[in-house]
PDB file with SEQRES, HELIX, SHEET and CRYST1 records, atoms N, CA, C and O in Angstrom:
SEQRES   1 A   62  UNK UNK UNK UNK UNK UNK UNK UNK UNK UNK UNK UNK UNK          
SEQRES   2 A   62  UNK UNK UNK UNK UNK UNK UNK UNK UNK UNK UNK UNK UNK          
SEQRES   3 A   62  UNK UNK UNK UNK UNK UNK UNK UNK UNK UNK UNK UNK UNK          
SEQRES   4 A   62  UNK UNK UNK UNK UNK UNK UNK UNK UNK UNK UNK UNK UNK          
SEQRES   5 A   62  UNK UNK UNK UNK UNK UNK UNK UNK UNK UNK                      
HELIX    1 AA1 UNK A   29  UNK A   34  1                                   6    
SHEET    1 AA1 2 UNK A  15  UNK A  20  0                                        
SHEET    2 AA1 2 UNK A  23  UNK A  28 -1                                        
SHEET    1 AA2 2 UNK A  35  UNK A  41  0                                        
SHEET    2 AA2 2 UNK A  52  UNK A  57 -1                                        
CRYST1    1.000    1.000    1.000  90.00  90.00  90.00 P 1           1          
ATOM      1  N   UNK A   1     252.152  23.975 -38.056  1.00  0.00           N  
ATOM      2  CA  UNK A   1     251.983  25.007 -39.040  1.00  0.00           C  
ATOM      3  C   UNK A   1     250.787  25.848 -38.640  1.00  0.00           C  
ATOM      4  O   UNK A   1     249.873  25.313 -38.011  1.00  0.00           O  
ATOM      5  N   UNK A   2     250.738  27.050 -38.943  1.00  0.00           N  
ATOM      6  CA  UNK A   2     249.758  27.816 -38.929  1.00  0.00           C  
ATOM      7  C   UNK A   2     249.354  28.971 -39.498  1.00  0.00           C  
ATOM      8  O   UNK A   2     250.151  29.791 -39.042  1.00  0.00           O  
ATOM      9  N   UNK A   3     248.503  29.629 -40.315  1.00  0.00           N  
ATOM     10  CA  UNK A   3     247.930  30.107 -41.045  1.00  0.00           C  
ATOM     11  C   UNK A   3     247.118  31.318 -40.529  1.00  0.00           C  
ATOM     12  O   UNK A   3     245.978  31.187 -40.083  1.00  0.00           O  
ATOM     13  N   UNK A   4     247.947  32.847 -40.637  1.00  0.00           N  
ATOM     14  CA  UNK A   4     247.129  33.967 -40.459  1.00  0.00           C  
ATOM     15  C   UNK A   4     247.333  34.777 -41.282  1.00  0.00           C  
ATOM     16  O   UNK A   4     248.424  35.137 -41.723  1.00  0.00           O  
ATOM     17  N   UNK A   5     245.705  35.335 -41.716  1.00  0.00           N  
ATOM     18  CA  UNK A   5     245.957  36.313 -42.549  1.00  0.00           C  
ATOM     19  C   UNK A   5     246.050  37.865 -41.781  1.00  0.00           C  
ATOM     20  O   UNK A   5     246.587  38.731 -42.472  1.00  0.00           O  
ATOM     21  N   UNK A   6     245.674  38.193 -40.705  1.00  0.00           N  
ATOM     22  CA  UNK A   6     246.170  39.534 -40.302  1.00  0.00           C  
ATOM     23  C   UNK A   6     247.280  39.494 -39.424  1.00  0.00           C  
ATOM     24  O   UNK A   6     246.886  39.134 -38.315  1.00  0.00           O  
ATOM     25  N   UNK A   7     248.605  39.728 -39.444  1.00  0.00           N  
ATOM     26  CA  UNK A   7     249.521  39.739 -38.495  1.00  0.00           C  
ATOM     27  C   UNK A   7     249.969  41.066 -38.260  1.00  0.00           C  
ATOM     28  O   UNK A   7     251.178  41.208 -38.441  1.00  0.00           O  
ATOM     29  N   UNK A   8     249.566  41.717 -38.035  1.00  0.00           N  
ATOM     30  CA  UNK A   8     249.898  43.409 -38.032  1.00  0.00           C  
ATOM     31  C   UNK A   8     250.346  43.328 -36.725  1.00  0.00           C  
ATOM     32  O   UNK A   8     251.548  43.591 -36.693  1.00  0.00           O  
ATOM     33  N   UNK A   9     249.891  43.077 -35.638  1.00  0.00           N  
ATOM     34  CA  UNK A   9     250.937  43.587 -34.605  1.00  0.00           C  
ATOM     35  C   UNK A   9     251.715  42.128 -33.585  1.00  0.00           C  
ATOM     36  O   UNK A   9     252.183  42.053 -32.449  1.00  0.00           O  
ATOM     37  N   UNK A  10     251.561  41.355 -34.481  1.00  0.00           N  
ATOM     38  CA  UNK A  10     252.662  40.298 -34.192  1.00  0.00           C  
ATOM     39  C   UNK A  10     254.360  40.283 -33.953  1.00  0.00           C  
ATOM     40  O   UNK A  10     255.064  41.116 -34.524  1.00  0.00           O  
ATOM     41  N   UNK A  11     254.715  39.642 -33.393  1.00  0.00           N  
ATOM     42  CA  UNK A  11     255.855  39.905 -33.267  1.00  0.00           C  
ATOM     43  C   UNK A  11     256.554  38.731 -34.081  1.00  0.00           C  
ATOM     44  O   UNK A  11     256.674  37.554 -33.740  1.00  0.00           O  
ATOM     45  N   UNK A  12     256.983  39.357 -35.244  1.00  0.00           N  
ATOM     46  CA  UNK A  12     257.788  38.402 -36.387  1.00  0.00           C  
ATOM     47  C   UNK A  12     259.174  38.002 -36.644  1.00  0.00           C  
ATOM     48  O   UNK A  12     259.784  37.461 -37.566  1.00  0.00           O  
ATOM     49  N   UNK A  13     259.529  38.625 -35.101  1.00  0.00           N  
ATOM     50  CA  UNK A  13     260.968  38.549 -35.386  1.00  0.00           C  
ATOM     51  C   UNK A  13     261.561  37.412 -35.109  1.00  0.00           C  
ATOM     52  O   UNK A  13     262.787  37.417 -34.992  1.00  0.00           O  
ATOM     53  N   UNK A  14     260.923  36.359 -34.967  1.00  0.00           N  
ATOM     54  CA  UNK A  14     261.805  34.919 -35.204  1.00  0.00           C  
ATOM     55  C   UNK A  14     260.798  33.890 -36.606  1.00  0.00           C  
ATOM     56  O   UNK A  14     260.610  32.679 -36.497  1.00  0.00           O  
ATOM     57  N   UNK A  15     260.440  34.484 -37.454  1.00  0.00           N  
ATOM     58  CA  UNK A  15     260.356  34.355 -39.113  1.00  0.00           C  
ATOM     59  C   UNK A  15     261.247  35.283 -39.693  1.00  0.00           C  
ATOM     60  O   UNK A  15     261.697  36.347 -39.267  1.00  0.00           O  
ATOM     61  N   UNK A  16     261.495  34.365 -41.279  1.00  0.00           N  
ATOM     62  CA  UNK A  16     262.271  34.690 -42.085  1.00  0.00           C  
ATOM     63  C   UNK A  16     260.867  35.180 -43.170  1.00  0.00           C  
ATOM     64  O   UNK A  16     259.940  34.374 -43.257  1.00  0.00           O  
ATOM     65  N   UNK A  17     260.769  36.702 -44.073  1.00  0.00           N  
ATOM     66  CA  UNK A  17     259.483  37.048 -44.885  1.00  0.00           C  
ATOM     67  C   UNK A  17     260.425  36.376 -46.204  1.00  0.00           C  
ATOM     68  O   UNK A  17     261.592  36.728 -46.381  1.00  0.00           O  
ATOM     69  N   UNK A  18     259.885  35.586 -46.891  1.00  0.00           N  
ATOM     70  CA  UNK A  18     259.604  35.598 -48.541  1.00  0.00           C  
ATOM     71  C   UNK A  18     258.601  35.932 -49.638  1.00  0.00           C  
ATOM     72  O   UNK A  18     257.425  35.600 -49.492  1.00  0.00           O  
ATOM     73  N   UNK A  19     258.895  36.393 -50.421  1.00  0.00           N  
ATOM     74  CA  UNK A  19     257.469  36.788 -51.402  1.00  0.00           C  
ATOM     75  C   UNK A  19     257.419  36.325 -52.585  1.00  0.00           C  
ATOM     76  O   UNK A  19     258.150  36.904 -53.388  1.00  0.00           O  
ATOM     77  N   UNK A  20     256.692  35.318 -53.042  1.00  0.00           N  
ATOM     78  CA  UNK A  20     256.316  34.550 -53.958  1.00  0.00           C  
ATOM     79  C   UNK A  20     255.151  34.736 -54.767  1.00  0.00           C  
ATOM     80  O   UNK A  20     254.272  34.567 -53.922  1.00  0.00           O  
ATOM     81  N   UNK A  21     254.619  34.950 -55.739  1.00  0.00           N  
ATOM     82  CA  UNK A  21     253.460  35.305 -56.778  1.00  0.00           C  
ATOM     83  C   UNK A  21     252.597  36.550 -55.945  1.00  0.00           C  
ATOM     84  O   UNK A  21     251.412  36.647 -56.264  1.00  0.00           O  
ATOM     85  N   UNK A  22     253.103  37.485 -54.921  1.00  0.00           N  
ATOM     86  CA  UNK A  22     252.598  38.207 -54.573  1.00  0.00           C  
ATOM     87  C   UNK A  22     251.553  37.790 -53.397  1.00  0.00           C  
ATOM     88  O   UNK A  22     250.423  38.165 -53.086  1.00  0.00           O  
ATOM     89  N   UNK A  23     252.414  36.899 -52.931  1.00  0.00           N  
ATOM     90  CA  UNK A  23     252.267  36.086 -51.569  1.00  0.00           C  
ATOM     91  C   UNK A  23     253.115  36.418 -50.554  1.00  0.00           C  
ATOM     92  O   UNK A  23     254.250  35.971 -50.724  1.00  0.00           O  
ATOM     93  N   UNK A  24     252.948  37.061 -49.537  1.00  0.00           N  
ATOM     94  CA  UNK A  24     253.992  37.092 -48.388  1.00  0.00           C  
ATOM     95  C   UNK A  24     254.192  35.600 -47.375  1.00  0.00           C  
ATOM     96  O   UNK A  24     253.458  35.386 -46.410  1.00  0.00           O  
ATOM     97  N   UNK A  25     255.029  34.895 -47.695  1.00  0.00           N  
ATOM     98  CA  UNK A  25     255.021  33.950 -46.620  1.00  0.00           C  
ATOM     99  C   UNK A  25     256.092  34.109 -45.132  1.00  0.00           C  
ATOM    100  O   UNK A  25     257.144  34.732 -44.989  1.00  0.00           O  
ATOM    101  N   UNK A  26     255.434  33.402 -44.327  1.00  0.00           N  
ATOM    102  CA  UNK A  26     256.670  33.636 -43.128  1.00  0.00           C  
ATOM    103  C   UNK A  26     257.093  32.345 -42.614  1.00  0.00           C  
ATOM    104  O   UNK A  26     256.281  31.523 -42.190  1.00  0.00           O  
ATOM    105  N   UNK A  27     258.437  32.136 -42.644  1.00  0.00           N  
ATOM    106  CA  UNK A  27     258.800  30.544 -42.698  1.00  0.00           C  
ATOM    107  C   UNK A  27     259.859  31.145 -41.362  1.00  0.00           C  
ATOM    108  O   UNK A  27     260.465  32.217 -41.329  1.00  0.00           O  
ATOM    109  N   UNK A  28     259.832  30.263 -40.525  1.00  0.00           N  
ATOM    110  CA  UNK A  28     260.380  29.933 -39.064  1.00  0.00           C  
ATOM    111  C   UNK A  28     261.946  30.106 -39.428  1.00  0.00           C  
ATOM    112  O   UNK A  28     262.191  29.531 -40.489  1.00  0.00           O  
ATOM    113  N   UNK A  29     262.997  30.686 -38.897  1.00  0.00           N  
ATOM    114  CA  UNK A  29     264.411  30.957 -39.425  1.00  0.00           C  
ATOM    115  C   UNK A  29     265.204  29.733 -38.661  1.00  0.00           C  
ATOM    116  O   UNK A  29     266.405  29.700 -38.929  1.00  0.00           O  
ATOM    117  N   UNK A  30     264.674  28.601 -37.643  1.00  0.00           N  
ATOM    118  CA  UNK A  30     265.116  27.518 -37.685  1.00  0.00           C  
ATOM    119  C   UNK A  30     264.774  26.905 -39.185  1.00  0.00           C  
ATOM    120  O   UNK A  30     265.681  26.535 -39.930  1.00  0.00           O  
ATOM    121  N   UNK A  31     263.772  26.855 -39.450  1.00  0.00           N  
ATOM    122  CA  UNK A  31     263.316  25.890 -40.298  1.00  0.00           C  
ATOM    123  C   UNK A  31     264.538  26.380 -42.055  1.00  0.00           C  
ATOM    124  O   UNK A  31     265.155  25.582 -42.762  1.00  0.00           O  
ATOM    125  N   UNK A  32     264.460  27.750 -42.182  1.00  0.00           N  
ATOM    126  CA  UNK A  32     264.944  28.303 -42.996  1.00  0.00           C  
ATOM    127  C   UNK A  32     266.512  28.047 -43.164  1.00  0.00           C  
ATOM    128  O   UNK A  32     267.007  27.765 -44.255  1.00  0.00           O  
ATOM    129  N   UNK A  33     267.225  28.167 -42.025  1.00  0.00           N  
ATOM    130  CA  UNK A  33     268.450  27.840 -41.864  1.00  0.00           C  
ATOM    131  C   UNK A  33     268.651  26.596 -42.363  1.00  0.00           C  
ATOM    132  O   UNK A  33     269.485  26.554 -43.268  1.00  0.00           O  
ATOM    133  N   UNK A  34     267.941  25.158 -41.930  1.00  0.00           N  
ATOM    134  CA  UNK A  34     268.293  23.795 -41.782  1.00  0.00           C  
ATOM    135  C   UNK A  34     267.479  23.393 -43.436  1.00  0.00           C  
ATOM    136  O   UNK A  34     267.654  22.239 -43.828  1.00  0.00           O  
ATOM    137  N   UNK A  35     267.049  23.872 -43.892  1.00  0.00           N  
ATOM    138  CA  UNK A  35     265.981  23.556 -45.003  1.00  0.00           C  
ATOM    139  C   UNK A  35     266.629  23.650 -46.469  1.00  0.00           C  
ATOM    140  O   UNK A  35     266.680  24.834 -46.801  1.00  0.00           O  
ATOM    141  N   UNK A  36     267.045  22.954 -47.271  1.00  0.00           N  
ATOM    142  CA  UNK A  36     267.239  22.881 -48.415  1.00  0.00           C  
ATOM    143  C   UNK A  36     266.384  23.647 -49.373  1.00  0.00           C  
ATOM    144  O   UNK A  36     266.719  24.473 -50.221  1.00  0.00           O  
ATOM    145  N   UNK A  37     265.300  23.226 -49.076  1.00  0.00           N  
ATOM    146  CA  UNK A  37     263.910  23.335 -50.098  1.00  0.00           C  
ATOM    147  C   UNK A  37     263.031  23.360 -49.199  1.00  0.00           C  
ATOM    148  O   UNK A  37     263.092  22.680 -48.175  1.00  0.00           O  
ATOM    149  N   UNK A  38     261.693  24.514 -49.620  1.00  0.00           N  
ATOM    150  CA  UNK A  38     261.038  24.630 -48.875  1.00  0.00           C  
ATOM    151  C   UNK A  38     259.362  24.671 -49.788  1.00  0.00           C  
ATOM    152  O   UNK A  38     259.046  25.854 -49.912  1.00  0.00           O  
ATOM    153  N   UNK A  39     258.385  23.815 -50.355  1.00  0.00           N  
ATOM    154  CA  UNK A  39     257.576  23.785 -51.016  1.00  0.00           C  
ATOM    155  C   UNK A  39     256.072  24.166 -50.626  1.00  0.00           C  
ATOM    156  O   UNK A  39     255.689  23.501 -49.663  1.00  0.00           O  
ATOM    157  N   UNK A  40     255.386  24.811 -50.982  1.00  0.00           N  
ATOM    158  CA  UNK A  40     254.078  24.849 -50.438  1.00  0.00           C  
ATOM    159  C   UNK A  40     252.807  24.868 -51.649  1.00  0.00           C  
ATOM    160  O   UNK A  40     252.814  25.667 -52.585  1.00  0.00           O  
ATOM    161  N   UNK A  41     251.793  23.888 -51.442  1.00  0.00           N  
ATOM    162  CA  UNK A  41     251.129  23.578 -52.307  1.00  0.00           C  
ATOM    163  C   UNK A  41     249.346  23.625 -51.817  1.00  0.00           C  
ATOM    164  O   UNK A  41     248.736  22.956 -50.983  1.00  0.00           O  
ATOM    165  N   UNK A  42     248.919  24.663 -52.698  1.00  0.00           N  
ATOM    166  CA  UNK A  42     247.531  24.553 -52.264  1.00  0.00           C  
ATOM    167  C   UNK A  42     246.520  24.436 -53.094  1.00  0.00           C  
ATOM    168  O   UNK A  42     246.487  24.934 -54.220  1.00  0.00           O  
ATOM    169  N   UNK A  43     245.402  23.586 -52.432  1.00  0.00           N  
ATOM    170  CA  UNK A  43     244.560  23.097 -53.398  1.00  0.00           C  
ATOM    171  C   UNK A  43     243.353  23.365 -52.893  1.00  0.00           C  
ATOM    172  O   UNK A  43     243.048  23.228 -51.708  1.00  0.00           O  
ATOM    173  N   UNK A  44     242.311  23.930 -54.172  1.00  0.00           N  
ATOM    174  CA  UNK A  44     241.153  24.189 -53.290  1.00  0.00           C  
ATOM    175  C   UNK A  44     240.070  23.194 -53.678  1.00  0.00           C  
ATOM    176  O   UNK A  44     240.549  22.201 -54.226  1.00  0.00           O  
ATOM    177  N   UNK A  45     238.689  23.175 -53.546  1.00  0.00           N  
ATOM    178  CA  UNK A  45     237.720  22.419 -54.301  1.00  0.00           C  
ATOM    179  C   UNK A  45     235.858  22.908 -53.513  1.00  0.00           C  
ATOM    180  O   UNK A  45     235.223  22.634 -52.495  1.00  0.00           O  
ATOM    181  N   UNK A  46     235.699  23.599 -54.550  1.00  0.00           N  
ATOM    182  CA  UNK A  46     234.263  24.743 -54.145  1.00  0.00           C  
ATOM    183  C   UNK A  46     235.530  25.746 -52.803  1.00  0.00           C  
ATOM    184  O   UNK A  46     236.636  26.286 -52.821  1.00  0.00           O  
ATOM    185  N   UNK A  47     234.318  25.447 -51.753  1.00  0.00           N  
ATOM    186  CA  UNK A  47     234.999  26.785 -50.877  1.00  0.00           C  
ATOM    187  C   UNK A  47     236.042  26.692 -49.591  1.00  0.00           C  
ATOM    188  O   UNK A  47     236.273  27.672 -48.883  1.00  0.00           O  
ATOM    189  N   UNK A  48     236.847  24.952 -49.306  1.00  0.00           N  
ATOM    190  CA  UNK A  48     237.566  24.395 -49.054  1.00  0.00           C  
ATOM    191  C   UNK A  48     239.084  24.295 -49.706  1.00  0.00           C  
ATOM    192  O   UNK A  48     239.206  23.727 -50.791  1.00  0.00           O  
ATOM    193  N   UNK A  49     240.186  24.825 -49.069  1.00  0.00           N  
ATOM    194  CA  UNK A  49     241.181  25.348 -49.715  1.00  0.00           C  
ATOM    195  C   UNK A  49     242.599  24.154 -48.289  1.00  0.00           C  
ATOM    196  O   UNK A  49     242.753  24.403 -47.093  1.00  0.00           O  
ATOM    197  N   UNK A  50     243.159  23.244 -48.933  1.00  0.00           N  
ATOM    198  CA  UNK A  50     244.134  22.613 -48.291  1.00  0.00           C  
ATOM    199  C   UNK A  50     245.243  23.760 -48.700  1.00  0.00           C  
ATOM    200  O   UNK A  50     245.291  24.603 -49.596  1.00  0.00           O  
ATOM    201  N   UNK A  51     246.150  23.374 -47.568  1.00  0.00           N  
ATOM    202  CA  UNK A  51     247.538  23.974 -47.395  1.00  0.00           C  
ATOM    203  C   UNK A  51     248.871  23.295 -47.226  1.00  0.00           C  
ATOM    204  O   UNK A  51     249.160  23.163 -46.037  1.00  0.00           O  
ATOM    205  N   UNK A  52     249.516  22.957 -47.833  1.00  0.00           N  
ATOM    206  CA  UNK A  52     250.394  21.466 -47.428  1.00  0.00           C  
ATOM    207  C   UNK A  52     251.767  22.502 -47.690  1.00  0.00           C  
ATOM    208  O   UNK A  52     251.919  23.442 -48.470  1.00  0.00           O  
ATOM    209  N   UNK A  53     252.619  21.924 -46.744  1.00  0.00           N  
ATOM    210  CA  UNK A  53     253.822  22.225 -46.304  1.00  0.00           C  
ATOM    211  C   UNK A  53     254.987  21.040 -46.949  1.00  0.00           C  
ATOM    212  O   UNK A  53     254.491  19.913 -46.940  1.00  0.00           O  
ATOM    213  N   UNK A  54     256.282  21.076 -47.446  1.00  0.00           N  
ATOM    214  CA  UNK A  54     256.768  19.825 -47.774  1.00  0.00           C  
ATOM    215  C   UNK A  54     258.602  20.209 -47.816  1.00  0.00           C  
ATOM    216  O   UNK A  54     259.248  20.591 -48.792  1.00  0.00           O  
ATOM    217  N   UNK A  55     259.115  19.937 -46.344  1.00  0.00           N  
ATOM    218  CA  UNK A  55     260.549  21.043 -46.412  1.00  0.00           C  
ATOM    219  C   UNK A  55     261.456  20.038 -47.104  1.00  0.00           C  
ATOM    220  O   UNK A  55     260.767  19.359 -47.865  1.00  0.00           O  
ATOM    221  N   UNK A  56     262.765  19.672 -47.133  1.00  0.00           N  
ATOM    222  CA  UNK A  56     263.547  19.350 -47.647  1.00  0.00           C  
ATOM    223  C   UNK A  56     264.919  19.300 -46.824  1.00  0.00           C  
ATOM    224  O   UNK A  56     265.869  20.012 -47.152  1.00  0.00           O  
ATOM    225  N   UNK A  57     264.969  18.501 -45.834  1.00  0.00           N  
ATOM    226  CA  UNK A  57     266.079  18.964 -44.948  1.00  0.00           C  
ATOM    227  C   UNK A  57     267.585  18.933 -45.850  1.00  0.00           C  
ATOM    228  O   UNK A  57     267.790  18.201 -46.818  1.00  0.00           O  
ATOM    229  N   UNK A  58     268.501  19.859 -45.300  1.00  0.00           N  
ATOM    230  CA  UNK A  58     270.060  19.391 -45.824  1.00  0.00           C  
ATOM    231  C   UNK A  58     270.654  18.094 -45.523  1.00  0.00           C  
ATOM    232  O   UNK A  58     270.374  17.623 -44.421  1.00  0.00           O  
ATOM    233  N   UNK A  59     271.186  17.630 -46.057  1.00  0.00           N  
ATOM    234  CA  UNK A  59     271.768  16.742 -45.925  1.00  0.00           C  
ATOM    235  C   UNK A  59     271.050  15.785 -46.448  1.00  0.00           C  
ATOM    236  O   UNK A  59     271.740  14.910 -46.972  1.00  0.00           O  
ATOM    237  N   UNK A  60     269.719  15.595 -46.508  1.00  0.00           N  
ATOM    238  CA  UNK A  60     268.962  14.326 -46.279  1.00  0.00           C  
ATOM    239  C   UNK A  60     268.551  13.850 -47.808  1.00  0.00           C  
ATOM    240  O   UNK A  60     268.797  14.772 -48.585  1.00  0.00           O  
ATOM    241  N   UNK A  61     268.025  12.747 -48.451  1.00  0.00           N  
ATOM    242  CA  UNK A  61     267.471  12.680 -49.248  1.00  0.00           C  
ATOM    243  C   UNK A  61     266.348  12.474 -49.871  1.00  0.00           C  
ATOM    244  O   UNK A  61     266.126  12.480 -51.081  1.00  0.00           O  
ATOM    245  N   UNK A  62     265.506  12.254 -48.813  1.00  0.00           N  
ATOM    246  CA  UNK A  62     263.795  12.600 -49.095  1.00  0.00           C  
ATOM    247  C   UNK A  62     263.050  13.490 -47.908  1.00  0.00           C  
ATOM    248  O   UNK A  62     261.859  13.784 -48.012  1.00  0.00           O  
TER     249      UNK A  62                                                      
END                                                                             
């Protein structure tokens, strides 16, 4: 996983964009294709901010 906030002249064309609470995320279009559910949960505490990822494959059940 990895985490940028300026991607302006990246080349994005193998992410899928979603926009969530006025969040742009970019999730991998393997991952998107094969993925049931796709969760992301962040937690901060003072000026330390976790990022956790949690997909959901098809087929599978946990």
């Amino acid at each position: 996983m990895s985490v940028d906030t300026y991607a302006q002249k990246a080349n994005l064309s193998a992410y899928r964009k979603i926009e969530s609470k006025g969040v742009e995320i970019l999730v991998a279009k393997t991952l998107s294709a094969q993925a049931q559910m796709v969760r992301l949960d962040l937690k901060k505490f003072l000026f330390w901010k976790w990022l956790s990822v949690t997909a959901l494959l098809a087929g599978h059940e946990t």
